[in-house]
C-alpha positions as CSV (number, residue, x, y, z in Angstrom):
1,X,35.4,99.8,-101.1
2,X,38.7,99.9,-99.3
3,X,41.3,97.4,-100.0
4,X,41.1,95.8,-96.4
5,X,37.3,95.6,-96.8
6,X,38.2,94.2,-100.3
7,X,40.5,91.5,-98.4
8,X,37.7,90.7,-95.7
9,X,35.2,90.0,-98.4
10,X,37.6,88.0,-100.8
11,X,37.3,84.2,-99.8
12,X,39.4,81.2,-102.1
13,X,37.4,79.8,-104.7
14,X,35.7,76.4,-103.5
15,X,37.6,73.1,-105.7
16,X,35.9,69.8,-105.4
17,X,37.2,66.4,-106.4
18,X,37.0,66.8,-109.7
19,X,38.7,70.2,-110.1
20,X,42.1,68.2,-108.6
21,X,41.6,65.0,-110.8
22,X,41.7,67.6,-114.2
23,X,44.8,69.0,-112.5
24,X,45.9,65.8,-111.4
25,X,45.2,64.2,-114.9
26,X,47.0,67.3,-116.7
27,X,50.1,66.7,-114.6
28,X,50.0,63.2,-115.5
29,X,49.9,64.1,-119.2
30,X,46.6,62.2,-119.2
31,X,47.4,59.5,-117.2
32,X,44.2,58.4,-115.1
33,X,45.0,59.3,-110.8
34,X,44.9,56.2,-110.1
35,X,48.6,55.3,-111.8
36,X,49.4,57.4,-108.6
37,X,47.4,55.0,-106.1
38,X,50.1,53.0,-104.4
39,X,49.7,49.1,-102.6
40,X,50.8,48.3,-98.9
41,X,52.1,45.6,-97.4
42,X,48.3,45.2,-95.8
43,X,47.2,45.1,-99.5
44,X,45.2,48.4,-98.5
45,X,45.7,50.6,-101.6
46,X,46.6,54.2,-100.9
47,X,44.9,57.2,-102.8
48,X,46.6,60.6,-103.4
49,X,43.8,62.6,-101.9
50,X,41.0,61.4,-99.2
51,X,37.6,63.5,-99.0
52,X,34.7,63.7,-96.6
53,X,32.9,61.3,-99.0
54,X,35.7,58.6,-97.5
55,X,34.7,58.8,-93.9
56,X,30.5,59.3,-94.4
57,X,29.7,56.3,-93.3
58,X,32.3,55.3,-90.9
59,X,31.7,55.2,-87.1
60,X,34.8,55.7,-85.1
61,X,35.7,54.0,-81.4
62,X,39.3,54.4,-81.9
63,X,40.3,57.1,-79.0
64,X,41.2,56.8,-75.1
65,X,40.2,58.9,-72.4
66,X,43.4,61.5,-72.4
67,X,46.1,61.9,-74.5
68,X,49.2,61.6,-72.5
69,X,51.3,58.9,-72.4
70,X,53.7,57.5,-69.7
71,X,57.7,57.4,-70.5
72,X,58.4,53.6,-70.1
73,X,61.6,53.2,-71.0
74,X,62.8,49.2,-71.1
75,X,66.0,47.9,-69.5
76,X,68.0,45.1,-71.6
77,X,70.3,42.3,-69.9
78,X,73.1,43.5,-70.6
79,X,74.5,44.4,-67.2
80,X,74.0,43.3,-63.7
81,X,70.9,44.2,-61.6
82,X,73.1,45.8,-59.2
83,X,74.2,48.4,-62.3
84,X,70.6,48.5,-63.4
85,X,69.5,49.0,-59.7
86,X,71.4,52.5,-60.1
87,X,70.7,53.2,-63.7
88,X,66.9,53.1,-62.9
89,X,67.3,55.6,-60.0
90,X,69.2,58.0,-62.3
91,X,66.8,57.7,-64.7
92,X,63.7,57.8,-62.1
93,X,65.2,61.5,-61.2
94,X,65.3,62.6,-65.1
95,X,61.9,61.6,-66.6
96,X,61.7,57.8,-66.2
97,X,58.0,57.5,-65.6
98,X,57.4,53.2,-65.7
99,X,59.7,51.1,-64.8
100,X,59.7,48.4,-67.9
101,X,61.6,45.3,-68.7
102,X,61.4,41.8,-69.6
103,X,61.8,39.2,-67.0
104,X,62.4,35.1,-66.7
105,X,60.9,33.0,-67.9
106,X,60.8,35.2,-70.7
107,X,62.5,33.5,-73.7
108,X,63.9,37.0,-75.3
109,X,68.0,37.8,-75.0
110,X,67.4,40.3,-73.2
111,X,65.3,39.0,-70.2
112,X,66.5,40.6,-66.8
113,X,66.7,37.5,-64.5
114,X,64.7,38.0,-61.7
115,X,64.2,34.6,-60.4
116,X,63.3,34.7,-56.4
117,X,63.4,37.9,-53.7
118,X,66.4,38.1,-53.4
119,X,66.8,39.6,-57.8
120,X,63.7,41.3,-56.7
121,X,65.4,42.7,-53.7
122,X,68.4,44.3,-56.0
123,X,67.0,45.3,-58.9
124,X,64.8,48.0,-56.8
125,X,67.0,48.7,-53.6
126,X,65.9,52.0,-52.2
127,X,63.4,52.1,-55.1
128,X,59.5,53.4,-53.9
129,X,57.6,51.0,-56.0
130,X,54.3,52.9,-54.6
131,X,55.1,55.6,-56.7
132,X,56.0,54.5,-60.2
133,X,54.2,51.8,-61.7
134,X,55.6,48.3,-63.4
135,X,55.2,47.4,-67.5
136,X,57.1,43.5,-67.3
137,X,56.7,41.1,-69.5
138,X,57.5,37.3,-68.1
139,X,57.2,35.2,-71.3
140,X,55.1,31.8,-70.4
141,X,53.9,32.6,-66.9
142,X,53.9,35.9,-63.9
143,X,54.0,33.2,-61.3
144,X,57.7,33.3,-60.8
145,X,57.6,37.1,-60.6
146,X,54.7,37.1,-58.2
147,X,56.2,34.5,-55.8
148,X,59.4,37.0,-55.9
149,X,57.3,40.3,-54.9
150,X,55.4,37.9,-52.2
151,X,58.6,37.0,-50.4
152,X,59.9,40.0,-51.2
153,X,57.4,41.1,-48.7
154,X,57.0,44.3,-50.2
155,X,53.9,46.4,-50.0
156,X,52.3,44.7,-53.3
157,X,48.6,46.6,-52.6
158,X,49.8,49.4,-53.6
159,X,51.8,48.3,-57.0
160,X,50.6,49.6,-60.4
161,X,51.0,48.8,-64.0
162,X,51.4,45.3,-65.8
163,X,53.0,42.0,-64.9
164,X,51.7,39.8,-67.8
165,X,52.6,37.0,-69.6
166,X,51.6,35.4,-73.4
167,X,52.6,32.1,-73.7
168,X,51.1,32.0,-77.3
169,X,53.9,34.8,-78.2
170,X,56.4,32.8,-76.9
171,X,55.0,29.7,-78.7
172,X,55.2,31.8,-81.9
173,X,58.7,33.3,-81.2
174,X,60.1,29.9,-79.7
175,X,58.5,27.1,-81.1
176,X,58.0,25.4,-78.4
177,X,56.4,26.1,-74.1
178,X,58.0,24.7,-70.9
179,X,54.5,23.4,-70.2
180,X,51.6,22.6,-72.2
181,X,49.1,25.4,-72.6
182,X,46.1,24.2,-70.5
183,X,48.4,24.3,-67.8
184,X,49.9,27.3,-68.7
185,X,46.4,28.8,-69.2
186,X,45.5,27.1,-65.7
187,X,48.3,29.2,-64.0
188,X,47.1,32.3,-65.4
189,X,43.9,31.8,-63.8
190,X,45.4,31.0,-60.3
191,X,47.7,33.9,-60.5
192,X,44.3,36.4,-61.7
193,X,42.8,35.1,-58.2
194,X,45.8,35.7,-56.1
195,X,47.0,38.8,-57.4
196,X,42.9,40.0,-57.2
197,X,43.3,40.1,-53.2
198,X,47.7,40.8,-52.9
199,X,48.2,43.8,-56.1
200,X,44.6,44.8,-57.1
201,X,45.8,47.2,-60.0
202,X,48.1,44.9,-61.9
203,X,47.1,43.6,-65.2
204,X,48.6,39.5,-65.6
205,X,48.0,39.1,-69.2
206,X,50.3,41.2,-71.7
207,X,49.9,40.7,-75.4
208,X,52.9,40.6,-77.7
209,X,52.7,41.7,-81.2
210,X,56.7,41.9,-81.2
211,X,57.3,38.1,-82.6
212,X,55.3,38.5,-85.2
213,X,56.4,42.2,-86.4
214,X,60.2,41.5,-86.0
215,X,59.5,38.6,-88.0
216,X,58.1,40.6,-91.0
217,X,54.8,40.6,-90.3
218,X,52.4,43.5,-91.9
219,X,49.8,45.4,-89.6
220,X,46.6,43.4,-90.5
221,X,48.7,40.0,-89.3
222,X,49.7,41.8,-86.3
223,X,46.3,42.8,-85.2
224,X,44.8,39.3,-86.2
225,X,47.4,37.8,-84.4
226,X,47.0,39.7,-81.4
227,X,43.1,39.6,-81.4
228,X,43.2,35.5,-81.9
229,X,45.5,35.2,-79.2
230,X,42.9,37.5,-76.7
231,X,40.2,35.7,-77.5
232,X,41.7,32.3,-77.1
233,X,43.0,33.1,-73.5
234,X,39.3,35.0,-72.9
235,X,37.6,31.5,-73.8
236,X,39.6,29.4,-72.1
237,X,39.8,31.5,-68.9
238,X,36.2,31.5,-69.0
239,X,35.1,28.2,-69.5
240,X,37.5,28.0,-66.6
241,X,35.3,29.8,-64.5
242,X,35.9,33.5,-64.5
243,X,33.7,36.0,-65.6
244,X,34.4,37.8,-69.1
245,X,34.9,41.3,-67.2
246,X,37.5,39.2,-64.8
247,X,39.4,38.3,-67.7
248,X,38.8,41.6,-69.9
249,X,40.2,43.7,-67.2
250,X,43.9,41.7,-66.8
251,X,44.7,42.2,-70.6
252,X,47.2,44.3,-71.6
253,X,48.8,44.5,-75.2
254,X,52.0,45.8,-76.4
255,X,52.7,46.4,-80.3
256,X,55.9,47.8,-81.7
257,X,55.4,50.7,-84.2
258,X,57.7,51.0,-87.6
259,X,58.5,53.7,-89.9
260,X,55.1,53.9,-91.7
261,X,54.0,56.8,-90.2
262,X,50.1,56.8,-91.4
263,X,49.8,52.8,-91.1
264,X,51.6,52.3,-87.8
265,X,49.3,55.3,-86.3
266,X,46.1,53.8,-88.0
267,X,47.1,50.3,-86.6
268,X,47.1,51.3,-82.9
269,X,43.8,52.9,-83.5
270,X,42.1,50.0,-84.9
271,X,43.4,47.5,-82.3
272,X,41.2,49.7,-79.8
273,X,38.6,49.3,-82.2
274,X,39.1,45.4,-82.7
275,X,39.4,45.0,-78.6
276,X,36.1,47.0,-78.1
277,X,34.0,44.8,-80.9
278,X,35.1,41.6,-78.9
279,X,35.1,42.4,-75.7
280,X,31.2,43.6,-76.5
281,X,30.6,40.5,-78.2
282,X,31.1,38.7,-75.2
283,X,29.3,40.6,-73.1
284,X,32.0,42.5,-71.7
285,X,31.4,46.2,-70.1
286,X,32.6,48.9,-71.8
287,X,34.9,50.0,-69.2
288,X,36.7,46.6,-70.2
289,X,36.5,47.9,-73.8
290,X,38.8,50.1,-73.3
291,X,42.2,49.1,-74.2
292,X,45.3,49.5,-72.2
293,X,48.0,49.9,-75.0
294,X,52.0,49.8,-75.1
295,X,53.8,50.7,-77.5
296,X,57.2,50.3,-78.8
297,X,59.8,51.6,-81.1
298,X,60.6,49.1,-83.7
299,X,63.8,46.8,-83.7
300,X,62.7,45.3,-87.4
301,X,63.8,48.2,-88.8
302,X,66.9,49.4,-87.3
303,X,70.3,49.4,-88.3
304,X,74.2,49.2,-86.8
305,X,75.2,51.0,-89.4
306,X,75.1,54.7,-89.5
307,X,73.1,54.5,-85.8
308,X,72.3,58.0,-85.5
309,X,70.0,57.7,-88.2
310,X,68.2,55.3,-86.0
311,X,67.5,58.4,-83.4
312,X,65.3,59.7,-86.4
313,X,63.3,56.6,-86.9
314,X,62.5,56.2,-83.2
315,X,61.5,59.6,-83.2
316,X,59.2,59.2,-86.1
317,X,57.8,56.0,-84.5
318,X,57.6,57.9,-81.3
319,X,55.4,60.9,-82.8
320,X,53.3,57.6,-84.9
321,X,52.5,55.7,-81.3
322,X,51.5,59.4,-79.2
323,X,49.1,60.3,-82.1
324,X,47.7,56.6,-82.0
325,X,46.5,56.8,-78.7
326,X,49.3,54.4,-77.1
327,X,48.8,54.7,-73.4
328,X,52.5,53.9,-72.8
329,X,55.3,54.5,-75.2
330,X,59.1,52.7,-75.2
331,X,61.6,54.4,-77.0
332,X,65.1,52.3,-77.5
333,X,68.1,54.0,-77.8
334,X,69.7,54.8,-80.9
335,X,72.7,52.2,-81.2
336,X,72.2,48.3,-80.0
337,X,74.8,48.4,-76.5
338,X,72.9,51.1,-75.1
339,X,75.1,53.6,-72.8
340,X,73.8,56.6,-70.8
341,X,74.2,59.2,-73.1
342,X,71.8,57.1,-75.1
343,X,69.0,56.2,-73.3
344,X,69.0,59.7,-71.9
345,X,68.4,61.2,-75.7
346,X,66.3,58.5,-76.3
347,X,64.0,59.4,-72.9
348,X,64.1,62.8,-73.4
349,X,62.7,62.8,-77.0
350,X,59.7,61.8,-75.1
351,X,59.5,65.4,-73.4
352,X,60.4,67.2,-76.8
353,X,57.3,65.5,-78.3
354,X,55.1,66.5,-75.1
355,X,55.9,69.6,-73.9
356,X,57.8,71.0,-77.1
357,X,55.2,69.3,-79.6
358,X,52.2,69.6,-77.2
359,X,51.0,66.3,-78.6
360,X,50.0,65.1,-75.1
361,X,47.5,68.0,-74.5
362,X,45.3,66.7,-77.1
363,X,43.5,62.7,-77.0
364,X,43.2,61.6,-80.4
365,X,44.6,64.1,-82.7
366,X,44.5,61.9,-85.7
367,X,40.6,62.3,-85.0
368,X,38.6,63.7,-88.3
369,X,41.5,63.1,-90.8
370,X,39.7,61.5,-93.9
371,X,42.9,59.8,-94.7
372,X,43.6,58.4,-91.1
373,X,40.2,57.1,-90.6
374,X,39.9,55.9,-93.9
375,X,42.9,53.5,-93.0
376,X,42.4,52.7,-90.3
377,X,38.7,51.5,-90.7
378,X,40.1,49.4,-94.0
379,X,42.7,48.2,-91.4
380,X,40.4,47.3,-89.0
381,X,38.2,45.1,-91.5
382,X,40.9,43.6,-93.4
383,X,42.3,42.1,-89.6
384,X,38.7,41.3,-88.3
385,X,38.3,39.0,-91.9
386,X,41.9,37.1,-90.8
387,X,41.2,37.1,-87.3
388,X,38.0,35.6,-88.4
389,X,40.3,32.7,-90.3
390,X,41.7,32.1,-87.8
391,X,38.8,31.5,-85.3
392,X,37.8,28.9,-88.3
393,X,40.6,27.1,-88.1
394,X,40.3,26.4,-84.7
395,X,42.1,29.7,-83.2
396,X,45.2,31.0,-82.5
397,X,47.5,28.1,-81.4
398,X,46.0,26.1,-84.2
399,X,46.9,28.5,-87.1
400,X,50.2,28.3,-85.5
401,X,50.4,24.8,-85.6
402,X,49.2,25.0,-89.5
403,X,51.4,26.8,-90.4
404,X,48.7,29.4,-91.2
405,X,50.0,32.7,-89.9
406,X,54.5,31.3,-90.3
407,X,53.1,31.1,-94.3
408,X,51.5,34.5,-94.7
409,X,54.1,36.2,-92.7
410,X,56.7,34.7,-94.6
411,X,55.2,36.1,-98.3
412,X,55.6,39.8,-97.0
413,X,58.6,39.4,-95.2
414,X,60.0,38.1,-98.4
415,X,58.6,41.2,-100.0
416,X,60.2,43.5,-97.9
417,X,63.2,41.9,-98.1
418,X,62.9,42.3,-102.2
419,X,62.2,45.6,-101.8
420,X,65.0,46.8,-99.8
421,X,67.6,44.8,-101.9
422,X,66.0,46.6,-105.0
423,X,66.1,49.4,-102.6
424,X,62.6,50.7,-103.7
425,X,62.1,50.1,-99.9
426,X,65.2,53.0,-98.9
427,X,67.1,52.3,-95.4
428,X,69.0,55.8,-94.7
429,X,72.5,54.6,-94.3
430,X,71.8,51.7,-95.2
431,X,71.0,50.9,-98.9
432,X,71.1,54.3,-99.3
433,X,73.8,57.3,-98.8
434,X,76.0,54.9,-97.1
435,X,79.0,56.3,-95.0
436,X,82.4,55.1,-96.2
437,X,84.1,56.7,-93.1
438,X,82.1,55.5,-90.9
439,X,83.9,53.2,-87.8
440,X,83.4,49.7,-88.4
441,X,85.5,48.2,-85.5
442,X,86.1,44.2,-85.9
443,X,84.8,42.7,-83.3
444,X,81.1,44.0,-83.8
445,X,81.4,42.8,-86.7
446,X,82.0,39.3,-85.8
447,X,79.5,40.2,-82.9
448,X,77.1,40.9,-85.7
449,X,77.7,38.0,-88.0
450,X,77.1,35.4,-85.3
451,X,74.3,33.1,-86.2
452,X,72.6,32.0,-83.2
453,X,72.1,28.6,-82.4
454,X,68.3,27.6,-82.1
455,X,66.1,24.9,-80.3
456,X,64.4,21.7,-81.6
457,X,61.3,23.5,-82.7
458,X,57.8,21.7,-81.9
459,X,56.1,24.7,-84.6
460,X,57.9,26.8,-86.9
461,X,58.9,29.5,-85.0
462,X,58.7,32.8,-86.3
463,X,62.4,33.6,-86.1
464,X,63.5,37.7,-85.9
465,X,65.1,39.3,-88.8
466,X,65.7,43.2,-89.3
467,X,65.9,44.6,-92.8
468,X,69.1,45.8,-92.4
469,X,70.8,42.5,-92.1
470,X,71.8,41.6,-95.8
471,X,73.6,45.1,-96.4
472,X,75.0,45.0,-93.1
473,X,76.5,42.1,-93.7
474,X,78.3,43.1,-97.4
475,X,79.8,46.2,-95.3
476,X,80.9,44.3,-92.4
477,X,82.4,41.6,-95.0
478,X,83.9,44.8,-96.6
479,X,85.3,46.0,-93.1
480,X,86.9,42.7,-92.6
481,X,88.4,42.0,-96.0
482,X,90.5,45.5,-95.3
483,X,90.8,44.7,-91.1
484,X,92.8,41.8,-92.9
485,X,94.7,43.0,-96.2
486,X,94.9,46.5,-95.4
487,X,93.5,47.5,-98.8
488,X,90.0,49.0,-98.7
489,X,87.6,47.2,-101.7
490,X,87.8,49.9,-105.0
491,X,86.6,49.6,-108.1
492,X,86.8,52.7,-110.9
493,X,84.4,54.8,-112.4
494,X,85.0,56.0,-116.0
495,X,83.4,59.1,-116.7
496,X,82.3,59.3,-120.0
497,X,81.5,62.9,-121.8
498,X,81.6,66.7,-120.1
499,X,80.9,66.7,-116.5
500,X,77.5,67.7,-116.0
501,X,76.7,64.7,-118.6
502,X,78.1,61.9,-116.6
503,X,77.2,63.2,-113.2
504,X,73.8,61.7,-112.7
505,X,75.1,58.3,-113.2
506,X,78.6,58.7,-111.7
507,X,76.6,59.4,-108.7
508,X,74.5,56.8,-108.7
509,X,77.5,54.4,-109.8
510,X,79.0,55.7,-106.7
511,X,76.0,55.4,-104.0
512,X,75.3,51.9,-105.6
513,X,78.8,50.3,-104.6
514,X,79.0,52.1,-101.5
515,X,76.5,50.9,-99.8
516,X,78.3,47.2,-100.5
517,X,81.6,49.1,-98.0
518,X,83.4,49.5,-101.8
519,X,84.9,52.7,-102.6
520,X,84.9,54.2,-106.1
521,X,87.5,56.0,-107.7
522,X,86.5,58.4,-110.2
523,X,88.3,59.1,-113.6
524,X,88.4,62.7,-114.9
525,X,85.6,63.9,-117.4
526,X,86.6,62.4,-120.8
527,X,85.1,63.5,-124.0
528,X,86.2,61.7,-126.5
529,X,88.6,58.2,-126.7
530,X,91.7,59.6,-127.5
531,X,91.7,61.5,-124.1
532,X,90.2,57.7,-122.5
533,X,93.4,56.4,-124.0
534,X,96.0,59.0,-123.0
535,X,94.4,58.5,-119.1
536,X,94.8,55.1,-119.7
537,X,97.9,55.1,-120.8
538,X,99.1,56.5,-117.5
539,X,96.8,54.7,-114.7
540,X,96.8,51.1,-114.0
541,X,93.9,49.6,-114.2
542,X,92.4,46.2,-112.9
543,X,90.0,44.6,-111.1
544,X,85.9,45.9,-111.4
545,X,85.5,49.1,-113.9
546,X,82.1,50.7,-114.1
547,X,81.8,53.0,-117.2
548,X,79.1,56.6,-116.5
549,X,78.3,58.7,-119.3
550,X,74.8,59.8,-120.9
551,X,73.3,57.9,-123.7
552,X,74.5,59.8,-126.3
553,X,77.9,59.2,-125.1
554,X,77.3,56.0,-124.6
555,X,76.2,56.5,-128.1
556,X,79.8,57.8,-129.6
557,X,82.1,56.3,-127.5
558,X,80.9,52.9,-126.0
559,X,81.8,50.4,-127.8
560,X,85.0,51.9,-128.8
561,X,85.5,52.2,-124.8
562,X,85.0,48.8,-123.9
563,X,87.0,47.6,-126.5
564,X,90.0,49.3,-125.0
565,X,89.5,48.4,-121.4
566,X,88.8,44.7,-122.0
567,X,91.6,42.8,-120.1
568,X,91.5,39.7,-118.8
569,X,91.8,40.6,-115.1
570,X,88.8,43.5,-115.6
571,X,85.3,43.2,-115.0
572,X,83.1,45.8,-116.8
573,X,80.1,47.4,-115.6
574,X,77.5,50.1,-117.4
575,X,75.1,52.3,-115.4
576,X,72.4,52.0,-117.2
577,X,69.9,49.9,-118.7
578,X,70.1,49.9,-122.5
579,X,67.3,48.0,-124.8
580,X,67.3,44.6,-124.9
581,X,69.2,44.0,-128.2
582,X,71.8,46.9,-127.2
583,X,72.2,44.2,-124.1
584,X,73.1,41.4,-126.2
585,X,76.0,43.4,-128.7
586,X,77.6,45.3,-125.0
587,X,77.8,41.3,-123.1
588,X,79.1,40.2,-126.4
589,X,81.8,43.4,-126.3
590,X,82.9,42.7,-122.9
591,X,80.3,44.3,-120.2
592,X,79.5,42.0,-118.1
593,X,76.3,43.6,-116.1
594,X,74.5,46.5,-116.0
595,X,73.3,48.8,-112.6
596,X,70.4,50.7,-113.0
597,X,67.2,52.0,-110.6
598,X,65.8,48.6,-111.3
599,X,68.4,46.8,-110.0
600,X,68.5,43.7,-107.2
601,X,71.7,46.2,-105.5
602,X,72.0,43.2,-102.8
603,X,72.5,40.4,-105.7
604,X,74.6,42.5,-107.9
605,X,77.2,43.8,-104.7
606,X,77.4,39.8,-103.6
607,X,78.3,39.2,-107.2
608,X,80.7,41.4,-107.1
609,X,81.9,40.7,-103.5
610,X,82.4,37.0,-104.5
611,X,84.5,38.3,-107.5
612,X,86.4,40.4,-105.6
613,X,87.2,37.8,-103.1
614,X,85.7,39.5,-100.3
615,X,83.2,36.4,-99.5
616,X,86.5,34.9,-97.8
617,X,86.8,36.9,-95.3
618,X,83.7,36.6,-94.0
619,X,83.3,36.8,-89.9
């Protein structure tokens, strides 16, 4: 037989399961695989390797009709209507395919103000509103907006998109409604009927998941949440008279998408599967199952420091919300004052993903992956058991009231928090591989700093945090100690041993105080003490020291070392985490803490801050 007949005929050998778990097991020096299962913030644990066997008996209704997606970039308040009245028709020209902001009453900072015709009137001057379609939000109620496109006297039958409110959302982001519910709830109604005969194919109701995800929240919460809040507008609306497909067919929901790829993908597919179970529990058609989805870069997760960095994570977020099925995709721009150049790399990212990545050719390309469907059918169950909690305590606005959902969003926000402090949750930039020479200009900082003044609450509001904000702060407090004193925070390194000894930790010594804004400055290799003492002899030290070395120097030299820097205007740190005893006789020497992978970074740079006297100039 020739050799190409050979090759036809040759086929790889077949592996099950068990073929990878003896390889698996042999990597792990006997370990069982499971030591390599990891937990989420969903509590959904997370195997190395998904099979067929995963996905046998699960039943899928998680895709949507096509798989494009419309560009729906939002506009913030940061500039006049007139100025956004020109942005949007440069952007209009250059791939903007929805026009998309947030609009009064609309509690968020960055509401666009569109309060009667005449804001209606500016905002889209020369603008053909037949031929794009709308994504608003409007907070507590869309009657404001309405009455502004009615004596506007625009063409409204011809308008497209959403103009939808969720007073629940704001309720959870707030604390607190300009009106009670019912009457909220009764407006919402009226405006279903009137829009019905004056803008047939606008959607009124538009469900936030963006309070409760910028306030920490984990995907099953997010789903509940959003689920609960459905269903208690769908009961109410009903017993107010309207029919189930009535109501199915205004609701809209909009979820912002993080960094975990796989979960964030998963959770967009099982919200379709969540809206399709209720919306076929109440009798609803299953054209009304079929959610009409929004999705959103996240801001929870985004950083003023090192922004460009934040261009990647959108992008990542971007790819996560096109392979969930999202219908229509925001992505923000990469730095928090969005300019131009900005939101034009931010839009066009969208075409690399369709017409460079193809991704919009195909619906549901997720489809058939044991480890996507796995997760998101154990995401779908775990939200349909808390959605379920919350129906028994009386539904959404009573869980809120309880304290219910504010309690179980707080444990994981607390987590993340933890984690990223620890950094075992790693913020490029951030907590990680910070950038010394990066601009820090003064009056962001203070900008940044500023704590906002909040309401009388009537509920405990789920207030917005990102995870960035701790280290931020340390390297704007940084920033602003040298702004002040002209001297830039420093602590030394000694280097301990021959260079290639000392390296691993001198580099970690180094990333580990950087990302507090402190610069290291790094002695030359010494290998014994007489050659620590000759250096010493001709530098001045004072202030924080940090010694790096391997354990066996650490071994031979240590104590000797610490003994000779010991001053009493020094601070001494060890990379490194000896035992427990070893501990005890170093502190009792003179080292006052130790840095190590397991350390609280965000604790131990505040120590040291405070030490350093940075904590005085804060902003």
């Amino acid at each position: 037989m020739s050799k190409i007949k050979e090759m036809k005929n040759n086929c790889f050998p077949k592996s099950t399961l068990e073929d990878w778990e003896i390889q698996a097991e042999r990597a792990l020096k006997g370990k069982p695989v499971s030591k390599i299962n990891s937990d989420t913030y969903e509590g959904i644990i997370r195997k190395p390797i998904y099979t067929e066997d995963d996905i046998k008996d699960i039943q899928t209704k998680a895709s949507k009709e096509k798989g494009d997606w419309t560009v729906s970039q939002q506009l913030y308040g940061q500039v006049s209507l007139t100025e956004w009245n020109e942005q949007l028709k440069h952007e209009l020209k250059n791939g903007l395919q929805a026009i998309h902001f947030i609009s009064y009453p609309a509690s968020d900072k960055n509401t666009l103000p569109i309060k009667d015709k005449s804001d209606f009137q500016v905002l889209f001057k020369e603008i053909d509103l037949q031929e794009i379609p709308l994504h608003v939000y409007t907070g507590t109620s869309v009657t404001t907006f309405l009455s502004a496109i009615h004596e506007s006297e625009v063409d409204s039958s011809t308008l497209q998109g959403i103009i939808g409110a969720d007073p629940i959302a704001e309720l959870a982001a707030t604390g607190m409604l300009n009106l009670p519910l019912n009457e909220l709830v009764s407006h919402m109604k009226s405006n279903i009927k009137w829009k019905r005969v004056h803008i047939p194919s606008v959607k009124t109701i538009f469900i936030q998941s963006a309070p409760y995800h910028n306030g920490g929240a984990n995907a099953v919460q997010e789903l509940a949440a959003t689920m609960a809040t459905a269903v208690e507008y769908i009961q109410a609306l009903i017993e107010m008279g309207l029919s189930i497909d009535e109501v199915a067919s205004e609701v809209a929901f909009s979820f912002p998408v993080g960094s975990d790829f796989f979960m964030e993908l998963a959770k967009l597919r099982a919200a379709r599967i969540l809206w399709a179970n209720l919306i076929e529990a109440f009798g609803g058609s299953e054209k009304d199952q079929q959610m009409t989805l929004h999705a959103t870069t996240s801001q929870f997760n985004k950083s003023t420091l090192d922004p460009y960095v934040n261009m990647l994570r959108t992008t990542t977020e971007a790819f996560s919300a096109a392979l969930g099925g999202a219908d229509s995709i925001n992505i923000d721009s990469y730095q928090q004052e969005a300019d131009v150049f900005s939101r034009r790399i931010a839009r066009n990212t969208h075409y690399v993903l369709k017409e460079e990545s193809f991704l919009s050719k195909v619906t549901d390309p997720a489809a058939g992956s044991y480890y996507v469907e796995t997760l998101t059918h154990n995401l779908a169950n775990a939200a349909w058991e808390m959605f379920q909690e919350i129906e028994s305590l009386g539904g959404m606005v009573k869980a809120l009231e309880s304290n219910y959902l504010q309690d179980r969003i707080l444990k994981i926000k607390e987590k993340r928090f933890k984690d990223v402090e620890k950094r075992r949750k790693v913020l490029i930039g951030t907590n990680m591989y910070a950038d010394l020479k990066e601009e820090l200009k003064e009056q962001r900082l203070i900008k940044t700093l500023k704590q906002e003044e909040t309401a009388a609450e009537k509920i405990q509001a789920i207030q917005p945090v990102r995870l960035t904000a701790s280290f931020e702060n340390l390297r704007y407090q940084a920033k602003k100690y040298e702004l002040t004193t002209g001297i830039k925070p420093k602590l030394t390194l000694i280097n301990l041993g021959a260079l290639a000894t000392h390296k691993p930790r001198t580099d970690f010594a180094s990333g580990f105080f950087q990302v507090g804004g402190i610069t290291s400055k790094l002695s030359p290799s010494l290998e014994d003490t007489s050659a620590l003492k000759d250096w010493l002899s001709a530098e001045k030290l004072e202030g924080h020291i940090c010694i790096c070395g391997s354990d066996d120097s650490y071994n031979e030299m240590l104590n000797e070392v610490v003994t000779s820097l010991k001053g009493s205007d020094r601070k001494i740190l060890l990379a490194g985490l000896p035992d427990l005893s070893r501990q005890e006789e170093l502190i009792a020497l003179g080292i006052s803490d130790f840095i190590h992978q397991r350390s609280n970074c965000f604790e131990q740079l505040s120590t040291i801050h405070e030490e350093m006297g940075l904590t005085e100039y804060e902003a």
